[in-house]
Wavefront OBJ file of the C-alpha trace (Angstrom):
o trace
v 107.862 78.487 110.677
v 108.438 80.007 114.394
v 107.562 83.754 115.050
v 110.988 84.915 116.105
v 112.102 84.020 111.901
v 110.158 87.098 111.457
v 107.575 85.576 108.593
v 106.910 86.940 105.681
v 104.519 86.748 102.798
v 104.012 88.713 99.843
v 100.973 88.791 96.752
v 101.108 90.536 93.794
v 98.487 91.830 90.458
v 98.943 93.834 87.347
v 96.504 96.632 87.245
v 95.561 98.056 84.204
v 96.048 101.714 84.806
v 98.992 104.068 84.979
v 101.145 103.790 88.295
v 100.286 107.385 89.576
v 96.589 106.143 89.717
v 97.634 103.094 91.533
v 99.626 105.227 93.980
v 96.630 107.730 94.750
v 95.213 104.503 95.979
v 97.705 102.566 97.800
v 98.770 105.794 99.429
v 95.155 106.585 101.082
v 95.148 104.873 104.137
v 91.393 104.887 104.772
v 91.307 102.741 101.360
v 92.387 99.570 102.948
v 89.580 99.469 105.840
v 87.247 99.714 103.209
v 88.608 96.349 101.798
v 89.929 94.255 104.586
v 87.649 92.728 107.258
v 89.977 92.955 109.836
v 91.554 96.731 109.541
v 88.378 98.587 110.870
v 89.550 102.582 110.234
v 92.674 104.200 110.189
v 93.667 108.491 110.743
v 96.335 110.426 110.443
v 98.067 111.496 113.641
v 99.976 114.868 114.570
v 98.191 117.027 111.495
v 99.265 114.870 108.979
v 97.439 114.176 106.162
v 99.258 112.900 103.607
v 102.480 109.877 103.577
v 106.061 111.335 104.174
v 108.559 109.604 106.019
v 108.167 109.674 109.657
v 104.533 110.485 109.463
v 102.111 108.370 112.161
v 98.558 107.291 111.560
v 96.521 105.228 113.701
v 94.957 102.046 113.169
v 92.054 100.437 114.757
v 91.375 96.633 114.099
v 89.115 94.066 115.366
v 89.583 90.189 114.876
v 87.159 87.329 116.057
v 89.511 85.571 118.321
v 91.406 89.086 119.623
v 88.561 91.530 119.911
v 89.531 95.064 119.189
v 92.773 97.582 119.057
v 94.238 100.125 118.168
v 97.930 100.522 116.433
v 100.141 102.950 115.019
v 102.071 102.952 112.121
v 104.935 105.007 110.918
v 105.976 105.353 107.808
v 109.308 104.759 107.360
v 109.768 104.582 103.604
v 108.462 106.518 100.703
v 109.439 106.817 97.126
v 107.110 108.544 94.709
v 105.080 105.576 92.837
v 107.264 103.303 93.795
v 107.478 101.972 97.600
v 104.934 103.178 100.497
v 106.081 101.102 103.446
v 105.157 101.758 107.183
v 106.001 99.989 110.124
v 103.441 99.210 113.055
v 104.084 99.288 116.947
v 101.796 98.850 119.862
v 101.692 102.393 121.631
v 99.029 101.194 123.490
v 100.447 98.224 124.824
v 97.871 95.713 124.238
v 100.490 92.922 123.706
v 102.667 93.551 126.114
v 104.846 96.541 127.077
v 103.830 99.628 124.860
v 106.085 100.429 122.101
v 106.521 103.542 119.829
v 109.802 102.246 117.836
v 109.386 101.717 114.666
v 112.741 99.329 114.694
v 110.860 97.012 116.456
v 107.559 96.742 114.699
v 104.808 94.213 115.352
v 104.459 94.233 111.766
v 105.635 95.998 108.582
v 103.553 96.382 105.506
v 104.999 97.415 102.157
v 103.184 98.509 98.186
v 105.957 98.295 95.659
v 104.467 99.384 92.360
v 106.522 98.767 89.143
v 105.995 100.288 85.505
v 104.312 97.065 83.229
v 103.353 98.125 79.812
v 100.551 100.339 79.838
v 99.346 99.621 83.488
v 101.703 98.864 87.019
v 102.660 95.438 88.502
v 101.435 96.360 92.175
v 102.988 94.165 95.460
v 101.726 94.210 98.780
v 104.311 92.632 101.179
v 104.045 92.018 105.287
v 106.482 91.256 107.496
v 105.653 89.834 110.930
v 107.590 90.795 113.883
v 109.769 90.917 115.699
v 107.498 93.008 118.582
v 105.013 91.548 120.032
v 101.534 91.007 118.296
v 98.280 88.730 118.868
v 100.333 86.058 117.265
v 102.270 85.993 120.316
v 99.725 85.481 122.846
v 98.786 82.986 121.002
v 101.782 81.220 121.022
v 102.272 81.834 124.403
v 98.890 80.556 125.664
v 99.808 77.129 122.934
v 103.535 76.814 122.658
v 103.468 73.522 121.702
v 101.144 74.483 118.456
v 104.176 77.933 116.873
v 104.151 76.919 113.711
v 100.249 76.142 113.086
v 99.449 79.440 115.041
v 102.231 81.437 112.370
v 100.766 79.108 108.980
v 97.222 80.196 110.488
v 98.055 83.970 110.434
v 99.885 83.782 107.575
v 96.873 82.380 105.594
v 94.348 84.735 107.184
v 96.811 87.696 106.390
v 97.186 86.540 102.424
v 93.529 86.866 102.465
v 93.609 90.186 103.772
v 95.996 90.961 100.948
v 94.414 90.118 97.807
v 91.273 91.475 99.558
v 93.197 94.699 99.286
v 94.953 94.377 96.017
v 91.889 93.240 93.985
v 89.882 96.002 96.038
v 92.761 98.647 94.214
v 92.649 96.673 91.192
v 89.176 97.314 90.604
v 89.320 100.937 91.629
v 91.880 101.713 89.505
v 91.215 99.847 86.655
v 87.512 101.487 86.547
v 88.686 104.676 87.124
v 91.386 104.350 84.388
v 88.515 103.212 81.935
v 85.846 106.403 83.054
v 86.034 109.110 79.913
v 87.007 112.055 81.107
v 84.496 113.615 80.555
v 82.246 112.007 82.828
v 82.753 112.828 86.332
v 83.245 109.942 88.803
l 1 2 3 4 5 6 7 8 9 10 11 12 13 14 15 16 17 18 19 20 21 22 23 24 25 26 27 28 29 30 31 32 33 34 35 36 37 38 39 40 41 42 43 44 45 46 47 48 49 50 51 52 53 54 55 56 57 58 59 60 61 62 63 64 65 66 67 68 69 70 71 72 73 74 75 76 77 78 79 80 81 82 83 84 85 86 87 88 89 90 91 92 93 94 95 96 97 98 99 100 101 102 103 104 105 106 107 108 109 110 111 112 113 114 115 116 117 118 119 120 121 122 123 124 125 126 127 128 129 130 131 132 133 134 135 136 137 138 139 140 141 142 143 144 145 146 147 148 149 150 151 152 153 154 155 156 157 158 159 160 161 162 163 164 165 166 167 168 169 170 171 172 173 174 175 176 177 178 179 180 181 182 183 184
């Protein structure tokens, strides 16, 4: 697959706990650098502190063949326990040209949560590109090698993922299983 098909990959994993606990989770966006190795820490920009659409929070990541940067994501859909999805540009321009539109996004991430039985079905979806991202230097510096650079991150970034989702899983399903009447 080339980088300009804008790839995509998705990963999914019932959680046994009602979908407003899932959401508390999936909806903190410091929870996520606790669980990924690559997101490092994340804060909310302009005085927000909570999701609502068109709310920015910065990103700061650091990968082994990249080194360090920063991001920022806004998010540009939000429906109560349902869909938290933000897309992420390069303000900084560490890619190439800074860019602050989110209708060009390095990368857009997406939670869908869904009603199962007594718990929630929880996907975590990314989108690649179009902007610019390390996966473009990368192709640029080995053009002949696209589509191993795009399986590479693809692979790395499904790792990420289920980092993530079992990371929430766990939380929530814990959590969901305390008595109340022992505090957490």
């Amino acid at each position: 697959m080339r980088y300009a098909e804008v790839p995509s990959l998705s990963c999914e994993v019932y959680v046994e706990a009602a979908p407003s606990r899932v959401w508390s989770l999936v909806t903190d966006i410091a929870l996520p650098a606790r669980l990924s190795p690559e997101l490092q820490r994340v804060e909310w920009l302009g005085g927000v502190e909570e999701p609502a659409v068109g709310a920015r929070f910065a990103g700061y990541a650091r990968h082994r063949l990249l080194g360090e940067w920063r991001t920022v994501s806004h998010v540009v859909e939000l429906e109560e326990q349902r869909v938290f999805c933000w897309a992420v540009v390069d303000e900084d321009g560490r890619f190439g040209t800074p860019s602050r539109l989110p209708s060009h996004p390095l990368a857009t991430w997406r939670f869908e949560l869904a009603p199962d039985g007594a718990g929630t079905r929880l996907r975590h979806l990314a989108r690649m590109g179009p902007g610019r991202s390390g996966v473009t230097l990368a192709i640029e510096g080995t053009p002949d090698r696209e589509e191993e650079i795009v399986a590479f991150r693809i692979t790395e970034l499904r790792g990420n993922m289920e980092a993530t989702l079992h990371g929430v899983k766990a939380l929530a399903e814990r959590a969901a299983q305390t008595p109340h009447w022992i505090s957490a």
